[in-house]
C-alpha positions in Angstrom: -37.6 -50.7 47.9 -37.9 -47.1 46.8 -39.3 -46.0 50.3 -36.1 -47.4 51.9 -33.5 -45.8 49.6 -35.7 -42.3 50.4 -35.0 -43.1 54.1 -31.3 -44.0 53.6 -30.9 -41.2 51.2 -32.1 -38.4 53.8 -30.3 -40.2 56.6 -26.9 -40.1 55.0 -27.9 -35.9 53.6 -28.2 -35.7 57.6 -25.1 -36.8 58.1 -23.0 -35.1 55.8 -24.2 -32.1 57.3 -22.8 -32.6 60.7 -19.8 -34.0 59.5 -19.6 -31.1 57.4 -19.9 -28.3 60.5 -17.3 -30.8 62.0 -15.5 -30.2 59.3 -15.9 -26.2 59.2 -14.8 -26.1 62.4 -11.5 -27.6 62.4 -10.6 -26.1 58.9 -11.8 -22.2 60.4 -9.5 -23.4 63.5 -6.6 -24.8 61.6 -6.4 -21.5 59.3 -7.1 -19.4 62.6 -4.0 -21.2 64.1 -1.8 -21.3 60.6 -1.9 -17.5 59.6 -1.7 -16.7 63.7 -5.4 -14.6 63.6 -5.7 -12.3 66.5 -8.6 -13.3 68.8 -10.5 -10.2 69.3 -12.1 -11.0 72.8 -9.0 -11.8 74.6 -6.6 -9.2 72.5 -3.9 -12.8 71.6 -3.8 -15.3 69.4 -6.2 -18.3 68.5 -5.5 -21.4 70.4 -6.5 -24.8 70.2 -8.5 -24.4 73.6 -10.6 -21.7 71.2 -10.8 -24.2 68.3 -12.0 -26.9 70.7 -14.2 -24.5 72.0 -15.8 -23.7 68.8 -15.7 -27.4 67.8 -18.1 -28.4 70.6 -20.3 -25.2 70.4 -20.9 -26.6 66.8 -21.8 -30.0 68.0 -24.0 -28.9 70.9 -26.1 -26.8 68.4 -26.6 -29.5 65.4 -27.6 -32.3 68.3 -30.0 -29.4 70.0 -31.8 -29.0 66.4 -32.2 -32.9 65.9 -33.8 -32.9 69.5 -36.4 -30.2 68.4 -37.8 -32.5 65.8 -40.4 -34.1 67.9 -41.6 -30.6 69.4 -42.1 -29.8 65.6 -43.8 -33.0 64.6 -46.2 -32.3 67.7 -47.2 -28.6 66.6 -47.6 -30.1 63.1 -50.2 -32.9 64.5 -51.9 -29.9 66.7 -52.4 -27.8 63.4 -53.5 -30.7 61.6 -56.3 -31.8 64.4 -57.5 -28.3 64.6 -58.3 -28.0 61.2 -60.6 -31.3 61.3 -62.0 -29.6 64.4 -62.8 -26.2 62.3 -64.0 -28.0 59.5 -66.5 -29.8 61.3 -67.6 -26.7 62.8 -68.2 -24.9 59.4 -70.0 -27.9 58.0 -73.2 -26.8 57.0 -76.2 -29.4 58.7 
């Protein structure tokens, strides 16, 4: 029971993370919009075409660090079979 509320319990810290960039992002772009900030690169105002911009940059970026788990999880098993290998080596006969 415990191992399952562990799981659920970093699931749903996953989530609230993204949803919380989601939600950076449109609160940065709604202000940026509001108060009429200047958007340096183009000399004009923000628009919602930059907000939108922004929004999906955001996504992109989270989803592209989920997808690097399994790379990691693979270096992690590499490491982990070279120090069996290495300790077998340094085993005195």
């Amino acid at each position: 029971m415990k191992t399952h509320l562990k799981t659920a319990l970093a699931i749903a810290g996953f989530f609230s993370v993204i949803f919380g960039y989601y939600g950076y992002a449109f609160y940065s772009g709604s202000y940026f919009i509001t108060w009429q900030i200047k958007n340096p690169k183009f000399n004009r105002d923000y628009s919602n075409g930059d907000i939108l911009s922004c929004f999906f940059g955001i996504v992109f970026g989270v989803f592209s660090l989920g997808m690097a788990t399994p790379n990691i999880k693979a270096i992690t098993e590499g490491k982990v079979a070279g120090k069996i290998a290495y300790d077998i080596i340094d085993r005195k006969p």
